[in-house]
DRENPA-3360 file (N, C-alpha, C; in nm, 2 decimals, always signed):
BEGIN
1 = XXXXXXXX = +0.08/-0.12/+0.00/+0.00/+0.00/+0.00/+0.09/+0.13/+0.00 ~ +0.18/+0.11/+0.05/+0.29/+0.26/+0.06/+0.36/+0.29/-0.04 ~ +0.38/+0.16/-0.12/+0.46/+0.15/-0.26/+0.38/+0.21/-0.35 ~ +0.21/+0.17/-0.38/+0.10/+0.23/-0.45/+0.09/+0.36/-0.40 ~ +0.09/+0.41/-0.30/+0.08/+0.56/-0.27/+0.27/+0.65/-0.36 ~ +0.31/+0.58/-0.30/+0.47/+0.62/-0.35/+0.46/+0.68/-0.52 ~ +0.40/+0.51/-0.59/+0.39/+0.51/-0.71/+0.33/+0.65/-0.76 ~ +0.17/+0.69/-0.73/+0.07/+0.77/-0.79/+0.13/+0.89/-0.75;
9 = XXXXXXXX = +0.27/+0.94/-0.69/+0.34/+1.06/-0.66/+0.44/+1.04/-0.81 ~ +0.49/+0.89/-0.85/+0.58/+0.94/-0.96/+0.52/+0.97/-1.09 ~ +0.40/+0.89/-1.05/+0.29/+0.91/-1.22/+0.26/+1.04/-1.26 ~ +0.21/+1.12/-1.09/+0.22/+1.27/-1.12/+0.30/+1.36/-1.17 ~ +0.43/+1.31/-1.11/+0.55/+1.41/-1.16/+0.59/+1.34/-1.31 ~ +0.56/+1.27/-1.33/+0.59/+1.20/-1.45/+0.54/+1.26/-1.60 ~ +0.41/+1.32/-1.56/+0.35/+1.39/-1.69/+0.41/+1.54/-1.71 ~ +0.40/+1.57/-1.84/+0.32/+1.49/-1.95/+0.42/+1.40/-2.01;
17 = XXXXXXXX = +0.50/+1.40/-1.98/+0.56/+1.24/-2.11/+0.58/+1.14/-2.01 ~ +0.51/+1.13/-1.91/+0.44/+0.99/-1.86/+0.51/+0.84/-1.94 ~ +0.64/+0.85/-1.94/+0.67/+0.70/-2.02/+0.69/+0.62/-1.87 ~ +0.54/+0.54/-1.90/+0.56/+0.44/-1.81/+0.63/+0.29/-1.83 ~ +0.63/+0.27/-1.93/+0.70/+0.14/-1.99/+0.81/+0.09/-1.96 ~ +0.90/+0.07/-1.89/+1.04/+0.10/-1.83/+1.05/-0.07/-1.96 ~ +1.07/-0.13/-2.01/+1.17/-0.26/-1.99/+1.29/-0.28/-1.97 ~ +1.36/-0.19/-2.03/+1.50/-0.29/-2.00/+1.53/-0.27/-1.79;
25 = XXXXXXXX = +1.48/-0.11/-1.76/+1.46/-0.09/-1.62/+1.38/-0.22/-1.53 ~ +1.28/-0.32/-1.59/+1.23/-0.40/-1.57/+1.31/-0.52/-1.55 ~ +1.40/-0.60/-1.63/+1.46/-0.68/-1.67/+1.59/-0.66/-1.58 ~ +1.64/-0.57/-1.52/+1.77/-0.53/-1.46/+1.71/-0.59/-1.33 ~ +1.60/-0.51/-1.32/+1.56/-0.54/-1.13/+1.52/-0.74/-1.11 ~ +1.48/-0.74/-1.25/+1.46/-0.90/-1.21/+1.61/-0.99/-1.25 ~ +1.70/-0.94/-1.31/+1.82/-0.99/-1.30/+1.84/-1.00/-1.17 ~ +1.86/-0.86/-1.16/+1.97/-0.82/-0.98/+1.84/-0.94/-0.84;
33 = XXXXXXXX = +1.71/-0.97/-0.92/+1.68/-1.05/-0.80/+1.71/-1.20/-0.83 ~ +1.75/-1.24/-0.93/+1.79/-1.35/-0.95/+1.91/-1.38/-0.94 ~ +2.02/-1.28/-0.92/+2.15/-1.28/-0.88/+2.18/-1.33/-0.74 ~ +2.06/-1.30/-0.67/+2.07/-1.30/-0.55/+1.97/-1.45/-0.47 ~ +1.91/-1.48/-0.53/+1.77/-1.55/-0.56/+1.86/-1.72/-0.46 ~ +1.84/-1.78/-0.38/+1.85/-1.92/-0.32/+1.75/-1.97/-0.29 ~ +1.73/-2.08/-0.25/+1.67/-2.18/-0.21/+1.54/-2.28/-0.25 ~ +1.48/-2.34/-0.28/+1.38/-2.42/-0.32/+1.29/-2.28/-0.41;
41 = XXXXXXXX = +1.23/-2.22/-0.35/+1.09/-2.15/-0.43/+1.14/-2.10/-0.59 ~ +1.08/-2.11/-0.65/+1.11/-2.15/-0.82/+1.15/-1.96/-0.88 ~ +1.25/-1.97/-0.94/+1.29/-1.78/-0.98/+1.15/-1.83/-1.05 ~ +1.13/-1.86/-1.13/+1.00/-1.84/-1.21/+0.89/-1.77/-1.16 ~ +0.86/-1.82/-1.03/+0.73/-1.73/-0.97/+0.78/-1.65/-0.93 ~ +0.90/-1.63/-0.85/+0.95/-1.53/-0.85/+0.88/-1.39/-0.88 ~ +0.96/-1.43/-1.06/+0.93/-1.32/-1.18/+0.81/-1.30/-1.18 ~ +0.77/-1.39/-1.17/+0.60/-1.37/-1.20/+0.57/-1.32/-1.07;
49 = XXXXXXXX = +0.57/-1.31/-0.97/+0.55/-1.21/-0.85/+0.57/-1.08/-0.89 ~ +0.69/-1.03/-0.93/+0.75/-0.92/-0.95/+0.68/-0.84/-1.08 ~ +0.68/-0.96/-1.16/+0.58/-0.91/-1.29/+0.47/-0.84/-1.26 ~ +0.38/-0.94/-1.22/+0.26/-0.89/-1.18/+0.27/-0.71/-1.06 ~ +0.33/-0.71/-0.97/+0.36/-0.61/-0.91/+0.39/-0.47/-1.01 ~ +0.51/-0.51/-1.09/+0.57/-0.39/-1.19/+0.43/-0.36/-1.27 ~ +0.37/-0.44/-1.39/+0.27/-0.37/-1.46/+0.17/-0.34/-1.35 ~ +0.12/-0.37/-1.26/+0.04/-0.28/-1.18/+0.07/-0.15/-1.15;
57 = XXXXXXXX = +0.18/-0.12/-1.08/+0.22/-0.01/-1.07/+0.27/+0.07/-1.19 ~ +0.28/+0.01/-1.27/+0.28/+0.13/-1.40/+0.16/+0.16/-1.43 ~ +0.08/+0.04/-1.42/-0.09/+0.10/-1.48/-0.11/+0.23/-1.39 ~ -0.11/+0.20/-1.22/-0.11/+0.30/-1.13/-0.08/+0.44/-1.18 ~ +0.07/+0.46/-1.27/+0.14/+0.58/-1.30/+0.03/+0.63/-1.45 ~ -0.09/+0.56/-1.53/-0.13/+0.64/-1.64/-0.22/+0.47/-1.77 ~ -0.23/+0.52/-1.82/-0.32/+0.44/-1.91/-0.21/+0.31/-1.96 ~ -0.24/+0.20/-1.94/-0.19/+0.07/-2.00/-0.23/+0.00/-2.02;
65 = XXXXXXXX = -0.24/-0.06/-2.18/-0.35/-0.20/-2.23/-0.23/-0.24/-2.33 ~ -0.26/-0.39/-2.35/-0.19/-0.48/-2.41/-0.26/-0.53/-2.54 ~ -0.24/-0.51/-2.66/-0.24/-0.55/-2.80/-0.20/-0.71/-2.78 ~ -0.20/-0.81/-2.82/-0.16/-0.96/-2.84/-0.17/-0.99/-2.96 ~ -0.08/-1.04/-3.03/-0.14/-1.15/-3.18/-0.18/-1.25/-3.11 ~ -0.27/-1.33/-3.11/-0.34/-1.43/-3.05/-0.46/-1.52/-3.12 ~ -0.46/-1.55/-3.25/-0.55/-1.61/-3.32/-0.64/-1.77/-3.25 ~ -0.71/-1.78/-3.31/-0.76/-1.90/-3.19/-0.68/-2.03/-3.21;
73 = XXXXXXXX = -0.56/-2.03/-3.30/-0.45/-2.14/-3.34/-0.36/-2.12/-3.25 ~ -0.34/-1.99/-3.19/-0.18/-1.95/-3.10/-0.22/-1.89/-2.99 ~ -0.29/-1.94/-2.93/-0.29/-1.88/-2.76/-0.21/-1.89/-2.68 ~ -0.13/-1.93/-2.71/+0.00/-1.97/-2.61/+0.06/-1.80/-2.62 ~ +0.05/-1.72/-2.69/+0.06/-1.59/-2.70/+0.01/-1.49/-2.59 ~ -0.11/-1.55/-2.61/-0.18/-1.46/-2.49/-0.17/-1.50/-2.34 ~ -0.12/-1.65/-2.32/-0.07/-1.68/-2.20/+0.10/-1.60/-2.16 ~ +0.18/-1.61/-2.23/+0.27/-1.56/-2.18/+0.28/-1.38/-2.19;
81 = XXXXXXXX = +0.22/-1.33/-2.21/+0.16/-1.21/-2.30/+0.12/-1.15/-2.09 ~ +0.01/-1.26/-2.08/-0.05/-1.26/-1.91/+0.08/-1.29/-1.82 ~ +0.16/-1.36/-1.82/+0.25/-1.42/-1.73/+0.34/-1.27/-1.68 ~ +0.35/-1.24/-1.82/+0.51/-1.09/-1.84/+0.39/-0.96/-1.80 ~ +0.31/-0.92/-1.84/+0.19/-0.82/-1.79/+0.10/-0.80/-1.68 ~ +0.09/-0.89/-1.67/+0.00/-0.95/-1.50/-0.14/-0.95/-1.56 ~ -0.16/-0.99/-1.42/-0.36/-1.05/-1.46/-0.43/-0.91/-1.48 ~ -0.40/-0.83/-1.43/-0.51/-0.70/-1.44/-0.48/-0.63/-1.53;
89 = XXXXXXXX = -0.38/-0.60/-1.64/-0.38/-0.51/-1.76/-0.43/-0.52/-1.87 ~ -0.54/-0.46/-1.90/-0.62/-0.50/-2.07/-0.57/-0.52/-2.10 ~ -0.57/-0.66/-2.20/-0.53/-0.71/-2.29/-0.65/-0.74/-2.41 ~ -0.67/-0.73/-2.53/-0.74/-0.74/-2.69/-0.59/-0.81/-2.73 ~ -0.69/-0.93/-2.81/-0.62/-1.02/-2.90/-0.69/-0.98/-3.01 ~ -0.61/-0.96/-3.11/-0.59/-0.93/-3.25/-0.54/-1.06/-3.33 ~ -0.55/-1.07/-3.48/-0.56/-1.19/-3.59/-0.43/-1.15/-3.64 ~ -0.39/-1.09/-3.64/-0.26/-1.00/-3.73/-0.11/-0.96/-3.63;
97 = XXXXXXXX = -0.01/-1.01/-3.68/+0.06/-0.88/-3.60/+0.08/-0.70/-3.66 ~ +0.00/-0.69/-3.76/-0.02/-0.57/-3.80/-0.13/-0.51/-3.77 ~ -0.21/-0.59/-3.69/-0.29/-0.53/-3.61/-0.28/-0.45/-3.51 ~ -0.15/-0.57/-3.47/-0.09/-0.50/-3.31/+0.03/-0.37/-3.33 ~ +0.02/-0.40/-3.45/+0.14/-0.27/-3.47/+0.06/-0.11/-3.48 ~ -0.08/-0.17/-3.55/-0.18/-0.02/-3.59/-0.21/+0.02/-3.42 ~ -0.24/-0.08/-3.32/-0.29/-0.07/-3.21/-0.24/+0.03/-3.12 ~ -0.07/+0.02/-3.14/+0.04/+0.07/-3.09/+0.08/+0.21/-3.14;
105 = XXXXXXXX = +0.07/+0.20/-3.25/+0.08/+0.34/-3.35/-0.04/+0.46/-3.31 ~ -0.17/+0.39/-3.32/-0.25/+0.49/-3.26/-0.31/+0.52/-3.12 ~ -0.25/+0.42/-3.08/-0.22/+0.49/-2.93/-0.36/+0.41/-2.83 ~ -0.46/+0.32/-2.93/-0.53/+0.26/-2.88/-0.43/+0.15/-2.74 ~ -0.34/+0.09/-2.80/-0.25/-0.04/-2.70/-0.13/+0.06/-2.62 ~ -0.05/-0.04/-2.56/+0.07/+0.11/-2.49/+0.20/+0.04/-2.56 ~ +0.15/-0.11/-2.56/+0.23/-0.21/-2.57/+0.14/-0.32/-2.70 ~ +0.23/-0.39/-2.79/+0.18/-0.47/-2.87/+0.27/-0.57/-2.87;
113 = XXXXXXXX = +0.25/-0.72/-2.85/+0.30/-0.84/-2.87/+0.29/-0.92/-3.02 ~ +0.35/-0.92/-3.08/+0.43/-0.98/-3.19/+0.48/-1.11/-3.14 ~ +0.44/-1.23/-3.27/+0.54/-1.35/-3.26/+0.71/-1.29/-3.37 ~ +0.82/-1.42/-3.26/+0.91/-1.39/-3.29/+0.93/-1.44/-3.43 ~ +0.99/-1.31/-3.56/+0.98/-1.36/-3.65/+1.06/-1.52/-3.70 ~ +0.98/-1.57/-3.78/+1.01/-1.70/-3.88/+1.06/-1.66/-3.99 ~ +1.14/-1.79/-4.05/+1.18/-1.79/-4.22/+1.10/-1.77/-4.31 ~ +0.96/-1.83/-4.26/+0.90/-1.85/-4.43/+0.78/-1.77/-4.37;
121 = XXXXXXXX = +0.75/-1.69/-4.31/+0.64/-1.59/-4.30/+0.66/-1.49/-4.44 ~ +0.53/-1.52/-4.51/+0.52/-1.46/-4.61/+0.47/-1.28/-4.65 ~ +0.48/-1.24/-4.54/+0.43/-1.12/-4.56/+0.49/-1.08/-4.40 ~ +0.64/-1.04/-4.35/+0.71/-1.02/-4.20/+0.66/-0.90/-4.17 ~ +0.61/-0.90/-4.05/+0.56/-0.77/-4.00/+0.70/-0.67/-3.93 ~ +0.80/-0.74/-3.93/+0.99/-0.65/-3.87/+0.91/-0.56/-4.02 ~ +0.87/-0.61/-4.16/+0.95/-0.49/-4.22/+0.86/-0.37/-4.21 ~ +0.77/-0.36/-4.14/+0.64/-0.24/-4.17/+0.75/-0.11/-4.02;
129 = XXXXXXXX = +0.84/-0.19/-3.95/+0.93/-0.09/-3.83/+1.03/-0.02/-3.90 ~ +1.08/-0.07/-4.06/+1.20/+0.02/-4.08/+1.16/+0.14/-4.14 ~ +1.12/+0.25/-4.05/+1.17/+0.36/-4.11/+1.19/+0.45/-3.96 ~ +1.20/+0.58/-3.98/+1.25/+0.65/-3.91/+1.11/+0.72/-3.82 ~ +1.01/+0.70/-3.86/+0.86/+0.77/-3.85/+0.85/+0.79/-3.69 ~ +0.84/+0.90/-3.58/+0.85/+0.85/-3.45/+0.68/+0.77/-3.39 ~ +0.60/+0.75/-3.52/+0.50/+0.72/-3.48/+0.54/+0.56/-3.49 ~ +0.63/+0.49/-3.53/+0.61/+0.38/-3.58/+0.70/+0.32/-3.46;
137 = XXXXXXXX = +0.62/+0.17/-3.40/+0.65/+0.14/-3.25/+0.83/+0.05/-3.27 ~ +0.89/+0.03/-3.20/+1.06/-0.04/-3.20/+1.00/-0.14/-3.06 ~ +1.09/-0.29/-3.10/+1.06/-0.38/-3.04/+1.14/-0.34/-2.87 ~ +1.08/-0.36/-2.78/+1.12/-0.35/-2.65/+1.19/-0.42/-2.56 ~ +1.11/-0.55/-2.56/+1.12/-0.68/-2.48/+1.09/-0.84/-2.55 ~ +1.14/-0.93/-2.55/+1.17/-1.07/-2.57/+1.06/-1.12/-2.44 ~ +1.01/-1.21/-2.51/+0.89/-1.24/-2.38/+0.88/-1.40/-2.46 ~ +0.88/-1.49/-2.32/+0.88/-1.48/-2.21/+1.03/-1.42/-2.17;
145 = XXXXXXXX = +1.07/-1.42/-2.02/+1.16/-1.35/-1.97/+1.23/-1.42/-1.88 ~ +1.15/-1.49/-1.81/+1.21/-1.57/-1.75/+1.13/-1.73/-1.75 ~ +1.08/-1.82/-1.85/+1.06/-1.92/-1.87/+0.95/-1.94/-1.93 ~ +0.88/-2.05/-1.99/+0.72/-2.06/-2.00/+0.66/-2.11/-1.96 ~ +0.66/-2.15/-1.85/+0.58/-2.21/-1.74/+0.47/-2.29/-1.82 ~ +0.29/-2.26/-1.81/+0.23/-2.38/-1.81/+0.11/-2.30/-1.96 ~ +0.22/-2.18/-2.02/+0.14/-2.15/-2.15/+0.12/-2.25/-2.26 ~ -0.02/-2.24/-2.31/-0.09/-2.29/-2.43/+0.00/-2.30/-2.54;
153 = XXXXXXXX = -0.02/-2.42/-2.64/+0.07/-2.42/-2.77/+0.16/-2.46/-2.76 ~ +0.24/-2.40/-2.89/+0.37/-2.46/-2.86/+0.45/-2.35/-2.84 ~ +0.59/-2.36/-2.85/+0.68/-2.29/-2.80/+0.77/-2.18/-2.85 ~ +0.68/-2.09/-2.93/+0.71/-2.00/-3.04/+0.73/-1.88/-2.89 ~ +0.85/-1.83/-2.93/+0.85/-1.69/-2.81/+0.81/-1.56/-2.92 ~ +0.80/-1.49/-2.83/+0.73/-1.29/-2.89/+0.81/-1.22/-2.88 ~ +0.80/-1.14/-2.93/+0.89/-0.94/-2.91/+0.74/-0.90/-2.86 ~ +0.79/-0.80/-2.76/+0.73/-0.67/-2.75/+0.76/-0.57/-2.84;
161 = XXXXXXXX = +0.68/-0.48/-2.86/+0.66/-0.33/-2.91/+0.59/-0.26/-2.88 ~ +0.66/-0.10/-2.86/+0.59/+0.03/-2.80/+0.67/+0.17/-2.86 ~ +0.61/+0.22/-2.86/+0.66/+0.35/-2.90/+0.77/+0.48/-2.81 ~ +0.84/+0.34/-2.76/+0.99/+0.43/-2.71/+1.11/+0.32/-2.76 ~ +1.25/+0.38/-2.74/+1.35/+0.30/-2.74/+1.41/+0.19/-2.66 ~ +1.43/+0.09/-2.71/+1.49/+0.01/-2.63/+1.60/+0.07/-2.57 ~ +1.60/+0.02/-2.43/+1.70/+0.08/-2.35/+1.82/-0.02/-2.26 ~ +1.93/+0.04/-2.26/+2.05/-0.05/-2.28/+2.06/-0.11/-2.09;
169 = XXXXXXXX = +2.09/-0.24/-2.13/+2.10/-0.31/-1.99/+2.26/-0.39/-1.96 ~ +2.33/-0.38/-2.04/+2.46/-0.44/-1.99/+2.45/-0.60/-2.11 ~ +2.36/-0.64/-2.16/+2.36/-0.78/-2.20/+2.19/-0.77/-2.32 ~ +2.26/-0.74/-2.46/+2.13/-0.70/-2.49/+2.12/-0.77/-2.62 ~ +2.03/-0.73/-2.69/+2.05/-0.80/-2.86/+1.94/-0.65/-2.92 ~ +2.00/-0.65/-3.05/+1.96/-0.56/-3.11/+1.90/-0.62/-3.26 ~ +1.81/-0.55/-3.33/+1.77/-0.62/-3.43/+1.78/-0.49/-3.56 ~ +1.83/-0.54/-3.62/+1.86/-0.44/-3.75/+1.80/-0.47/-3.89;
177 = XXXXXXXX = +1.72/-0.37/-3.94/+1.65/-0.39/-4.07/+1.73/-0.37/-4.18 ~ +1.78/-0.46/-4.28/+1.87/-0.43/-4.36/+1.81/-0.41/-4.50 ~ +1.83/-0.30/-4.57/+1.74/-0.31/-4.73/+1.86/-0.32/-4.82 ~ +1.89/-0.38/-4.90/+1.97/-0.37/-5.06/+1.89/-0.34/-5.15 ~ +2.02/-0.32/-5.24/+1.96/-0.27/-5.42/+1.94/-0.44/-5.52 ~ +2.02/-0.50/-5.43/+2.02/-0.66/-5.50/+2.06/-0.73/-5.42 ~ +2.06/-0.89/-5.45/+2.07/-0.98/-5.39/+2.22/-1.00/-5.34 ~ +2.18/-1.05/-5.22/+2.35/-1.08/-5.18/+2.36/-1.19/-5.07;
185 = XXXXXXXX = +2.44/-1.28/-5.05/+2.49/-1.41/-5.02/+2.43/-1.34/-4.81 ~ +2.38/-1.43/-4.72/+2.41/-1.42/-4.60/+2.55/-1.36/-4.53 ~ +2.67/-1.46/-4.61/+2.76/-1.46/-4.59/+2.84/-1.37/-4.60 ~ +2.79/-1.29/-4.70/+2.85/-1.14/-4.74/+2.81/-1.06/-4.62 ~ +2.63/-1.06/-4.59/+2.65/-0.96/-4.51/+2.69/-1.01/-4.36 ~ +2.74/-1.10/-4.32/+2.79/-1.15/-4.19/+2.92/-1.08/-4.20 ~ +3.00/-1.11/-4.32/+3.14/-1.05/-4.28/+3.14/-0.93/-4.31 ~ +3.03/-0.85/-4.33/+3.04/-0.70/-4.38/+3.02/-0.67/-4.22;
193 = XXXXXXXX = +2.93/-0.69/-4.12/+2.85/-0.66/-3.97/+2.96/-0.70/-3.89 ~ +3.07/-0.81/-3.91/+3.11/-0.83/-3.85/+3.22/-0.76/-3.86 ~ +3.30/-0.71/-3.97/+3.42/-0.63/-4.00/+3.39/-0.52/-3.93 ~ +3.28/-0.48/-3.88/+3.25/-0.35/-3.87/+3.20/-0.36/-3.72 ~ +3.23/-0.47/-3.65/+3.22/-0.50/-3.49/+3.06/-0.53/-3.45 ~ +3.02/-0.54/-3.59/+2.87/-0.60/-3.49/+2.87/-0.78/-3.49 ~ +2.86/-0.87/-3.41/+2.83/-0.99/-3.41/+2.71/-1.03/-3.43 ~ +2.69/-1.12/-3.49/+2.57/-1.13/-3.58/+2.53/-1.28/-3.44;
201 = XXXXXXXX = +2.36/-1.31/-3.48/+2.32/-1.40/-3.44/+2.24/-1.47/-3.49 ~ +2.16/-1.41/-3.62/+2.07/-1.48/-3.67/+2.05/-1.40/-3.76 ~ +1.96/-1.47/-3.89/+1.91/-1.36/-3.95/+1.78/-1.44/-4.02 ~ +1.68/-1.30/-4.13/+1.56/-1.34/-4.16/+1.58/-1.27/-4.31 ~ +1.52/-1.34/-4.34/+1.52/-1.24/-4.48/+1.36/-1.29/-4.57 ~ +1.38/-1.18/-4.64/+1.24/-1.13/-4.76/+1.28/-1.10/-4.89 ~ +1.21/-1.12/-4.94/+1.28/-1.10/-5.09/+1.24/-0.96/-5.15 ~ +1.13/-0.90/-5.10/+1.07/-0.77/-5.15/+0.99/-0.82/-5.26;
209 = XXXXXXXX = +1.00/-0.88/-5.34/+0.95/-0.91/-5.49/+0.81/-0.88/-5.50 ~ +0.72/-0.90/-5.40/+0.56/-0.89/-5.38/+0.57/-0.74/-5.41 ~ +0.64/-0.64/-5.34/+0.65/-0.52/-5.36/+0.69/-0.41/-5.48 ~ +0.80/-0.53/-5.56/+0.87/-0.44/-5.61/+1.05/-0.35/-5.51 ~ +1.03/-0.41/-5.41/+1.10/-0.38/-5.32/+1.24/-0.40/-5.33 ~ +1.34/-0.40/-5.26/+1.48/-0.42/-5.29/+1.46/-0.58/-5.17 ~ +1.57/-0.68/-5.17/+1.58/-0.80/-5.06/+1.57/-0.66/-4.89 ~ +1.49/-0.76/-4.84/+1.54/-0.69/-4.71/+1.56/-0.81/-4.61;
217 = XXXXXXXX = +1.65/-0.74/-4.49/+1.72/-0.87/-4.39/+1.70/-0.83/-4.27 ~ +1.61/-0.90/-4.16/+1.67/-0.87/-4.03/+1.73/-0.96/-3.96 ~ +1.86/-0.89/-3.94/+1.95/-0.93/-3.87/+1.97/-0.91/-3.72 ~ +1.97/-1.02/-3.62/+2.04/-1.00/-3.48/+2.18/-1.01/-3.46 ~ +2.23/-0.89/-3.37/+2.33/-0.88/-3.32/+2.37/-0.88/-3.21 ~ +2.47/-0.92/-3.13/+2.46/-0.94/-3.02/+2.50/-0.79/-2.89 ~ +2.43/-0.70/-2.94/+2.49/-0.57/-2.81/+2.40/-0.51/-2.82 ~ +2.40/-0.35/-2.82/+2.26/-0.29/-2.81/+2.39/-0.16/-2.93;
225 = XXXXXXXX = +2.26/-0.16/-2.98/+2.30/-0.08/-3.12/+2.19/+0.05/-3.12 ~ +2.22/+0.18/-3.15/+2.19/+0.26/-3.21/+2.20/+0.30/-3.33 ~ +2.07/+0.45/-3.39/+2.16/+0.52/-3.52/+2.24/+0.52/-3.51 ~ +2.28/+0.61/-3.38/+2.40/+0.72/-3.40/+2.54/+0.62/-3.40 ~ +2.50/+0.46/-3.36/+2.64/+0.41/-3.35/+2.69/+0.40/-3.49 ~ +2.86/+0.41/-3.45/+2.93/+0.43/-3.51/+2.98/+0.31/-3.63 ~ +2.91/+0.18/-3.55/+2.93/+0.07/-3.66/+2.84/+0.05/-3.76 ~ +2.74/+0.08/-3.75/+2.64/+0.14/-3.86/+2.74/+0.21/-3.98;
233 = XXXXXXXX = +2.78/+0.31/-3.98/+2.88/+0.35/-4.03/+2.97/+0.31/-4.13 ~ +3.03/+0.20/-4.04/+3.17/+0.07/-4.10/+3.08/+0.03/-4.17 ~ +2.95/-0.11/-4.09/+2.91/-0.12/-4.21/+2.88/-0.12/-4.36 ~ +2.83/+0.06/-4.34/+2.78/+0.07/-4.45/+2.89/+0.10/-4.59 ~ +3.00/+0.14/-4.50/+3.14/+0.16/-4.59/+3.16/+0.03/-4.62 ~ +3.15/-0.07/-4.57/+3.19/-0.24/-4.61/+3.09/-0.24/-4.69 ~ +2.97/-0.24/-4.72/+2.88/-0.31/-4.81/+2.87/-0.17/-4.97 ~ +2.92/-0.11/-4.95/+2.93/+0.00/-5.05/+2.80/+0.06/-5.12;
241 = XXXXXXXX = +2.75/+0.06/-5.23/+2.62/+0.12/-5.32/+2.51/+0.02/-5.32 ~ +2.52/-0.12/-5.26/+2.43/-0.20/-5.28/+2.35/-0.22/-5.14 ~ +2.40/-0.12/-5.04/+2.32/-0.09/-4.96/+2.21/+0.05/-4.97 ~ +2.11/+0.00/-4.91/+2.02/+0.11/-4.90/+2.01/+0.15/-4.81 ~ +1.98/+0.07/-4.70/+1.95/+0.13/-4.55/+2.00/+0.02/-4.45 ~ +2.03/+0.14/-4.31/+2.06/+0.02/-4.25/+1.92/+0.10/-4.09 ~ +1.86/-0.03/-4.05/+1.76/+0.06/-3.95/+1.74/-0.02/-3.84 ~ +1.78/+0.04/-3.72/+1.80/-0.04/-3.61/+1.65/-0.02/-3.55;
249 = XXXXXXXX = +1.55/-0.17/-3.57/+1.38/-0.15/-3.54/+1.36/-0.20/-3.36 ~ +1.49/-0.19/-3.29/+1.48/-0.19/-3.13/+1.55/-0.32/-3.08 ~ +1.52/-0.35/-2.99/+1.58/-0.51/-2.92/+1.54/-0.49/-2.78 ~ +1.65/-0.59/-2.75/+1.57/-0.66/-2.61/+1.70/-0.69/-2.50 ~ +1.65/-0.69/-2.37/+1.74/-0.74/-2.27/+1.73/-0.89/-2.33 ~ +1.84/-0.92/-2.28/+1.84/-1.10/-2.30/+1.77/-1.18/-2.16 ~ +1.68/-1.24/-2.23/+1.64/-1.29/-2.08/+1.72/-1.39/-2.02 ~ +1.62/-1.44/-1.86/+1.73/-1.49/-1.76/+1.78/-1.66/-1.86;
257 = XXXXXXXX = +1.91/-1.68/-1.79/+1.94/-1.79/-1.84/+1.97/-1.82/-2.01 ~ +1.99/-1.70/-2.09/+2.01/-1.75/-2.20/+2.14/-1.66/-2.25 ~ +2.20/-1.58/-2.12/+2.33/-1.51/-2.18/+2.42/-1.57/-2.25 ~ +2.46/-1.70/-2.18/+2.56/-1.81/-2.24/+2.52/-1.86/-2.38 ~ +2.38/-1.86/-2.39/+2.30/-1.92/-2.50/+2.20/-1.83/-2.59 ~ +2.24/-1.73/-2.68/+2.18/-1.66/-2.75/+2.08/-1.67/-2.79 ~ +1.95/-1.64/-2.73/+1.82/-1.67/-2.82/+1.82/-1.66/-2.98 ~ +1.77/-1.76/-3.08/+1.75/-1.71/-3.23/+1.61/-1.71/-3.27;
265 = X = +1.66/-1.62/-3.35/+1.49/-1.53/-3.43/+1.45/-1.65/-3.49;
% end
């Protein structure tokens, strides 16, 4: 009760740019409790204690509802979706992840959950995030966070997205939208990212062709990347005129237990 009174003092001072969404500030505090974390009772509930606590208290600080892709084939979305959010924050399941991206854009969601993209998804919702637009939402959080406990389906994990920047935690992954003028080998652009000090982790690719488009790539790398970083830069001097863009669409703390072991897209 002191902590909710505490809270509705920072929500106040907090407006008007009220960003209540903290993640990576989320992700730190449940690290540093799992650093510390002994004996029999499972970190899992844990998190999920702490979870449930955190989105309350941000709801506390101002308006918070949750967007889900959640078709009636993939509910296992909207269970872990509940697990990372807590029981009391609106959540609307949507058929699309371009649903949840409109949700987030206009300000109807605070937050939208996205599945983590696949190879052969024929129409990838990463590419509708590359541009610069500040209306257009950047992925936040990797969810689940700390495990899947006893969610529906199978075992497909999500991004979050919201319309602030991912923020840096000491152990992060970043995801970069890559456009060319033409086709080019994986392998090209690994040793182009990596000449230029980004380490690569995975990648996805599109061909554009539906569009008329140029190939586009998203690629993970293992740190936390900005514009302004400077290996963006190298990059783009390694891959020469056959680049078009390079657009960093947000990333994620790495969740617990997978430092050693790089989550792949």
């Amino acid at each position: 009760m002191r902590r909710a009174q505490v809270v509705e003092l920072v929500g106040i001072a907090k407006r008007p740019d009220n960003q209540i969404v903290r993640p990576g500030r989320e992700a730190t505090i449940l690290r540093r409790l799992a650093a510390r974390h002994t004996g029999p009772f499972p970190m899992q509930v844990l998190a999920r204690l702490w979870r449930e606590m955190i989105a309350t208290f941000s709801r506390i600080q101002g308006p918070f509802a949750i967007a889900v892709y959640a078709p009636e084939d993939r509910r296992g979305f909207w269970d872990i979706s509940r697990d990372h959010y807590g029981s009391s924050i609106p959540m609307t399941a949507v058929n699309t992840p371009a649903a949840a991206i409109r949700a987030v854009a206009d300000g109807t969601a605070t937050v939208g959950v996205v599945p983590m993209p696949e190879e052969d998804d024929h129409d990838p919702w990463w590419r509708y995030l590359m541009n610069q637009d500040p209306k257009t939402p950047r992925v936040v959080a990797s969810l689940p966070f700390c495990g899947r406990g006893n969610a529906r389906g199978d075992d497909r994990d999500a991004l979050a997205i919201a319309l602030i920047q991912h923020e840096r935690t000491g152990d992060d992954r970043t995801l970069l939208g890559i456009e060319l003028t033409e086709d080019r080998s994986r392998g090209r652009l690994k040793e182009a990212l990596e000449a230029a000090g980004l380490t690569t982790v995975s990648f996805r690719s599109w061909t554009g062709r539906e569009t008329g488009g140029g190939p586009l790539h998203l690629v993970e790398v293992a740190d936390y990347v900005d514009l302004q970083d400077k290996r963006l830069a190298a990059f783009a001097a390694n891959m020469g005129d056959i680049l078009l863009r390079t657009t960093p669409i947000g990333g994620y703390a790495v969740p617990l237990g997978s430092s050693s072991d790089p989550k792949k897209l």
